[in-house]
N, C-alpha and C positions, 0 to 999 in steps of 0.2 A: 583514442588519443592520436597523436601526430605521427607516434614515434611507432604505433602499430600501422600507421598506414606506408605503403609502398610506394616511393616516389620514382618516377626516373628525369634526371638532369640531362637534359641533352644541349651542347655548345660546343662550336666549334673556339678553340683556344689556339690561335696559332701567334697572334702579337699581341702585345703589350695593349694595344688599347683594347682587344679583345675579350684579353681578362678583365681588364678595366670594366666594363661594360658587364659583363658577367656578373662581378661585385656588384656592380650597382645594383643590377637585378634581381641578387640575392637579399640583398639587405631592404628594397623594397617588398619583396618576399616574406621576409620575416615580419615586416613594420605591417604587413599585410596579416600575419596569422597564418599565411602560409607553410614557412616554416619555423620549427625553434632555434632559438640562439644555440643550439648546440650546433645544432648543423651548420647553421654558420660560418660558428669557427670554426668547424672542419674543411667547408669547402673554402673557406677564405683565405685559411692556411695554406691548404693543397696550390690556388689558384697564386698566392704570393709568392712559393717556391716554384710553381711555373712560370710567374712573371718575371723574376731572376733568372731563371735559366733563358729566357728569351732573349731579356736583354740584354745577358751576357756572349750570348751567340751571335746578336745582331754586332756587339762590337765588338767580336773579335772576327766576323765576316770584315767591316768595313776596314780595320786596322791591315787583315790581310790585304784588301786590294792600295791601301797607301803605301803597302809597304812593296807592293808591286811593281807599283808605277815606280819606285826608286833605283 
């Protein structure tokens, strides 16, 4: 079964559209038989709280520098 075999995920996650991309990958992964819908929503979860934490870094980098220039 799926869930006895050993996978390894390898992706680099550093922005937003990188998780983006990611996702997409995974869920054509799954639609493939590649993976199960569990793993899915594990990595889909994992990858959604790293796409919040990105974003939220990206604008509180940019906020810093407006708040510079003041």
């Amino acid at each position: 079964t799926m869930a006895n075999q050993e996978k390894t995920v390898r992706c680099t996650l550093k922005t937003v559209g990188d998780c983006s991309a990611f996702l997409a990958r995974i869920i054509r992964q799954t639609y493939a038989g590649k993976l199960d819908s569990q793993e899915l929503s594990r990595y889909a979860n994992a990858v959604q709280v790293l796409s919040k934490i990105l974003e939220t870094s990206d604008l509180q980098q940019r906020l810093e520098v407006l708040e510079a220039k003041q």
